[in-house]
C-alpha positions in Angstrom: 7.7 7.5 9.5 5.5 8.1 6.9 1.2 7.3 6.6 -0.9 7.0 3.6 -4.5 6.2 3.2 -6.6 6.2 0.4 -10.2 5.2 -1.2 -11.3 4.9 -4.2 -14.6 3.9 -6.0 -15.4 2.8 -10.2 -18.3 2.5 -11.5 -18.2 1.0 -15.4 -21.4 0.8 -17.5 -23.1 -2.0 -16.2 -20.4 -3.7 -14.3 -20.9 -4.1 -10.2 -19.5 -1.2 -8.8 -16.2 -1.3 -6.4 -14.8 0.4 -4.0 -10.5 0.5 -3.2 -8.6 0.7 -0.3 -5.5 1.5 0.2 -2.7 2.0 3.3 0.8 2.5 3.6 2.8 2.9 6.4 7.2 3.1 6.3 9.8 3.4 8.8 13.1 4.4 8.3 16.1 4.4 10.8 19.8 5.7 10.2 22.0 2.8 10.9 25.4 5.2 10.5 26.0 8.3 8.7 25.4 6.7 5.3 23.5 4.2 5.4 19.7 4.0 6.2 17.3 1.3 6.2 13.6 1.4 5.9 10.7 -1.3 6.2 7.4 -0.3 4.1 4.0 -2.1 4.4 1.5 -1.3 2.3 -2.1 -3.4 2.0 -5.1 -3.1 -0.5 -8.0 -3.9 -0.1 -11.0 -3.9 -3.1 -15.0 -4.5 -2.3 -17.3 -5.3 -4.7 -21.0 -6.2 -5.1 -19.7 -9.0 -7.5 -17.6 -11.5 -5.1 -15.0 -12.5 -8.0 -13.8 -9.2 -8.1 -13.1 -8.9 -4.2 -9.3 -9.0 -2.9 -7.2 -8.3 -0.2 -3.1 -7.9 -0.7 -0.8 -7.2 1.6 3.1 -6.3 0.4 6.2 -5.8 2.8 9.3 -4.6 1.5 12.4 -3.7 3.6 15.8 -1.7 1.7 18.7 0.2 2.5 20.1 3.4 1.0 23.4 4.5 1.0 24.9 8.0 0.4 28.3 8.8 -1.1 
């Protein structure tokens, strides 16, 4: 399993300053000796004093991998 988190801030002349947020999270499992499948979720997340430039995303992805 593997965790990210992050945060991030801009501030651009005389724009409304933001603030980023960021989170990851996989999981992988070995299904047989080469194959291995993993489901990742990651979701963002930006503030803002100006409302337009709020958003939320959320992004799921799933995969396999196999070795020769």
């Amino acid at each position: 399993m593997n965790l990210g988190v992050q945060v991030g801030r801009s501030e651009y002349g005389n724009q409304a300053p933001s603030t980023v947020y960021y989170a990851s999270a996989a999981l992988y499992h070995r299904i047989n000796e080469r194959l291995t499948g993993v489901v990742r979720v990651i979701y963002t997340n930006q503030t803002s004093d100006l409302v337009s430039s709020e958003y939320a995303q959320a992004i799921i992805t799933a995969g396999l991998r196999q070795t020769f």
